[in-house]
C-alpha positions as CSV (number, residue, x, y, z in Angstrom):
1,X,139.3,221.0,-107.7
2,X,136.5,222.7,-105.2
3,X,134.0,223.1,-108.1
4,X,133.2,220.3,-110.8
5,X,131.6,219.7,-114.2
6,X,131.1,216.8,-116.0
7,X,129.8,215.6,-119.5
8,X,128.9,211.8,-119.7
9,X,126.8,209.3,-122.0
10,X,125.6,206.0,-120.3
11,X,123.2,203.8,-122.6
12,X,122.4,206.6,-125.2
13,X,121.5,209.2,-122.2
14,X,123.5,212.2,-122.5
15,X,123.8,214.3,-119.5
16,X,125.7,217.7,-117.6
17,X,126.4,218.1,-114.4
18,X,127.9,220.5,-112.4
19,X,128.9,221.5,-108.8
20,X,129.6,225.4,-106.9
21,X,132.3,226.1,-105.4
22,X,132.5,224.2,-102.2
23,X,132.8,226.1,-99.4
24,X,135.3,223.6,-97.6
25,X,138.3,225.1,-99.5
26,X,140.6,223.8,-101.9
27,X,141.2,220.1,-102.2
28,X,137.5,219.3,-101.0
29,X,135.6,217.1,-103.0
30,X,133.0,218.5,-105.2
31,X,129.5,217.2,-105.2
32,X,128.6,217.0,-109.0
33,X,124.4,217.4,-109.5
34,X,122.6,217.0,-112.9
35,X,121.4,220.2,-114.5
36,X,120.5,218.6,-118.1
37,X,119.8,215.3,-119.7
38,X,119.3,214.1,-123.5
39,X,117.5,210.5,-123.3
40,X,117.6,208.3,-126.2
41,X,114.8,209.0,-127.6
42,X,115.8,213.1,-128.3
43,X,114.1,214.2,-125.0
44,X,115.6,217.2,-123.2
45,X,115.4,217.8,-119.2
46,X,116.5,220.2,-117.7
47,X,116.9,219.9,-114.1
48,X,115.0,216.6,-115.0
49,X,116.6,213.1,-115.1
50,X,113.1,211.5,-116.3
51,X,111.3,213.9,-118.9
52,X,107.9,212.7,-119.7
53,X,107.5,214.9,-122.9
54,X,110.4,216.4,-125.6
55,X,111.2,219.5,-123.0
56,X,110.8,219.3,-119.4
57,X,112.4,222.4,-117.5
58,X,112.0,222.0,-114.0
59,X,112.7,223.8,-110.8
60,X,112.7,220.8,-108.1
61,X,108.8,220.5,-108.2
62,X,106.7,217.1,-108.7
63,X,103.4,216.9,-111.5
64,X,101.0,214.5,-112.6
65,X,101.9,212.3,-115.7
66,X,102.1,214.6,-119.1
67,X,98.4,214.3,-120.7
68,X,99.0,212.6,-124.6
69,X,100.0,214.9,-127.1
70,X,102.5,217.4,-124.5
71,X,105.8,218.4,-126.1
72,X,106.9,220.7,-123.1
73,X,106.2,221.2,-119.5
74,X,107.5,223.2,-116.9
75,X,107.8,222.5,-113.7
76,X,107.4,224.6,-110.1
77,X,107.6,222.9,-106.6
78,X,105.5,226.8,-106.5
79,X,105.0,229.3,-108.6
80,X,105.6,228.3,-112.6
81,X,105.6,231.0,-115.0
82,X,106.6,231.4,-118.7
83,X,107.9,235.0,-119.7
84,X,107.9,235.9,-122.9
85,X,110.2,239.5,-123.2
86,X,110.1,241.6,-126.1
87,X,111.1,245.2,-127.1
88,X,109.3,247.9,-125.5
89,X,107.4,248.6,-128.6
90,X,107.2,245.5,-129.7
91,X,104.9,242.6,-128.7
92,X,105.0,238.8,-126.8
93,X,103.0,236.5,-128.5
94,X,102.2,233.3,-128.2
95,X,100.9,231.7,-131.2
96,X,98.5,228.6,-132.4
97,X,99.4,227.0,-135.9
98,X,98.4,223.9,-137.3
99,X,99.9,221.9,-140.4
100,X,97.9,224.3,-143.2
101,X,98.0,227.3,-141.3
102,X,100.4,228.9,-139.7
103,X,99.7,231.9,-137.0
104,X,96.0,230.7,-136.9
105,X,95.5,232.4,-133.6
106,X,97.5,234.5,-131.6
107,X,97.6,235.8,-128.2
108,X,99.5,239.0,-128.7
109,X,100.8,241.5,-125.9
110,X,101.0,244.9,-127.3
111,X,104.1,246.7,-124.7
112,X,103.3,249.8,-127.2
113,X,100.1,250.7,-125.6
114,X,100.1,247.8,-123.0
115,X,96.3,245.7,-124.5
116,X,96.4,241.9,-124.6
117,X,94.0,240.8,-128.0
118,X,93.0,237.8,-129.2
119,X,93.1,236.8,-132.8
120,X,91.4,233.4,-134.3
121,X,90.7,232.2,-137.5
122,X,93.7,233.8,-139.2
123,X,94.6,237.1,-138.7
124,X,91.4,238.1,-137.4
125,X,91.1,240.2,-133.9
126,X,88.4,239.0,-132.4
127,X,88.8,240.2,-128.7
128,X,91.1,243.0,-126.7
129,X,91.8,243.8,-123.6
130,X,93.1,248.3,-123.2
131,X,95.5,249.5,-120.8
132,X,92.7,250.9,-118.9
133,X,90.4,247.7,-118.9
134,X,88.3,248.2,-121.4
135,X,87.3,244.9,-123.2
136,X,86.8,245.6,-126.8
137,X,85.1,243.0,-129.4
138,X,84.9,244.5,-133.5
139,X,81.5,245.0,-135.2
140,X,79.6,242.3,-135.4
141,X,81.1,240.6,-132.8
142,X,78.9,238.9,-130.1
143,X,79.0,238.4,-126.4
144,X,76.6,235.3,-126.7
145,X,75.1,233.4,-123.7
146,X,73.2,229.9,-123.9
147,X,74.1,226.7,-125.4
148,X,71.8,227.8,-128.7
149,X,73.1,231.7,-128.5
150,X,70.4,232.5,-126.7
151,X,71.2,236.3,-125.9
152,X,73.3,238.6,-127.6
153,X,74.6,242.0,-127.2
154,X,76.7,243.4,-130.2
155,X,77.1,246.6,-132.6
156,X,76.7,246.5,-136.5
157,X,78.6,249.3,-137.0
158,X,75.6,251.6,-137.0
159,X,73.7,250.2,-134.3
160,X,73.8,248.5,-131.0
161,X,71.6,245.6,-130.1
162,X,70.2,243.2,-127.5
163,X,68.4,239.8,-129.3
164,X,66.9,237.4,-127.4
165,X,66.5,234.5,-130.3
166,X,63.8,232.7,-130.9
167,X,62.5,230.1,-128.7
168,X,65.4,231.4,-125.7
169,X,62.0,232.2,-123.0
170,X,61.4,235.8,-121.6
171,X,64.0,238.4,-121.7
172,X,64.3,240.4,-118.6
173,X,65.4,243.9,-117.3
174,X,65.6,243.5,-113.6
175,X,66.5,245.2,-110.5
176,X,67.2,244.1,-107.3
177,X,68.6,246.7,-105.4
178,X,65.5,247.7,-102.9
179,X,63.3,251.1,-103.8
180,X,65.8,251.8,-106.7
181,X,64.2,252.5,-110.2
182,X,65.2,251.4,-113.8
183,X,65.3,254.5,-116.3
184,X,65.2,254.4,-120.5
185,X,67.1,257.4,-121.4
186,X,67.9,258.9,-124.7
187,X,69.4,261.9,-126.0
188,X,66.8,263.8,-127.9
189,X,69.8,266.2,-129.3
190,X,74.1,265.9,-129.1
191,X,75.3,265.7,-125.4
192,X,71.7,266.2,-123.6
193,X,70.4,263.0,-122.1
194,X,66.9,262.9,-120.5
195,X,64.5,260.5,-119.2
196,X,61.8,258.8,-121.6
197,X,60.6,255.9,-119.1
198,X,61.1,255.1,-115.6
199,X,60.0,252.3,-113.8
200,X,60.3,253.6,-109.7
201,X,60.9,251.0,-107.5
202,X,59.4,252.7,-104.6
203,X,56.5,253.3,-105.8
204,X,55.6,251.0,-108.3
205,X,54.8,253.7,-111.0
206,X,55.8,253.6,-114.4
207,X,56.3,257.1,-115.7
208,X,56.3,258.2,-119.3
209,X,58.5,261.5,-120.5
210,X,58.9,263.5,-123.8
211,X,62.1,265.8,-123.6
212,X,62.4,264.7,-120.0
213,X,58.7,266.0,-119.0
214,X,57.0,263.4,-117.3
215,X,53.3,262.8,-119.4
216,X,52.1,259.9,-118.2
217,X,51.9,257.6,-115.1
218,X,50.3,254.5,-113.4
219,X,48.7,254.6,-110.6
220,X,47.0,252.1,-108.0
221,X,43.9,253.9,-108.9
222,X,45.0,254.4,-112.8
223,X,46.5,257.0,-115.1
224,X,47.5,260.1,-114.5
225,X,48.4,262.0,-117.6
């Protein structure tokens, strides 16, 4: 036969192989090659006579040892990627249980509206990415920087804030972009924003506004008001 397969158990090791079609024509003999194992111990390669951890899938590629604790690897002599494919409503998740708990966090693609979120602690959302790049966090969540939480930036629901915790040093507003100024704008009524400070770069004035009329500023000399 010009193509071969062949089912065989040596010492407990359970294995498939199979050949193509050899090109040499009829009568030829076929070169069997393994495409899956089952070792003795309940561990599954496929295209991998030696897996290190319950699943190995492999494409020809070489690793490191399996760190302690690995179930499943797989393997790329380049690229390696896992796909997940769902409905095109529907999501691909990949999900984090533990013995008490099951779906206690989630990374969940959304094909509906095309986000990726992050869930932890349960069912809670606690990050997402939109289909326009957005990143999103819920109220009260906090982008936090420093080993103590030093800074953080976050909404309440009702407001938006900037904390610099207690003994975290100065907090600065800085810019480095040459003769460039740093404005404090607010929007004294709906959809009008004006200027109510502005540090000028060029200069070195600080300006004061109400309603976007300049009132006061510094001077080498002084104040001019």
């Amino acid at each position: 036969n010009s193509a071969g397969t062949q089912l065989s158990m040596v010492g407990g090791v359970v294995s498939f192989s199979n050949a193509p079609v050899n090109s040499s024509g009829a009568g030829a003999a076929a070169t069997l090659t393994e495409r899956l194992r089952i070792t003795s111990d309940g561990s599954v390669g496929i295209n991998e006579t030696n897996p290190d951890t319950k699943l190995v899938v492999s494409n020809g590629g070489t690793s490191s040892s399996a760190s302690g604790g690995t179930l499943a690897r797989i393997v790329g002599s380049g690229v390696a990627r896992l796909d997940i494919v769902a409905g095109n409503s529907n999501h691909s998740i990949l999900e984090f249980s533990r013995a008490n708990l099951t779906a206690a966090g989630q990374i969940t693609y959304t094909h509906s509206d095309n986000s990726l979120s992050f869930t932890a602690n349960g069912a809670q959302e606690k990050l997402r990415i939109t289909s326009d790049g957005k990143v999103r966090v819920p109220d009260n969540g906090k982008f936090v920087a420093g080993a103590g939480d030093d800074l953080q930036i976050y909404h309440t629901g009702t407001n938006s804030l900037i904390v610099n915790e207690s003994d975290s040093g100065n907090l600065y507003l800085r810019n480095k972009d040459a003769d460039k100024d740093i404005f404090l704008q607010i929007a004294p009524i709906p959809g009008f924003v004006t200027d109510y400070l502005r540090a000028d770069g060029s200069t070195g004035e600080v300006i004061l506004y109400a309603s976007g009329i300049q009132k006061l500023s510094t001077k080498s000399t002084g104040i001019d008001v």
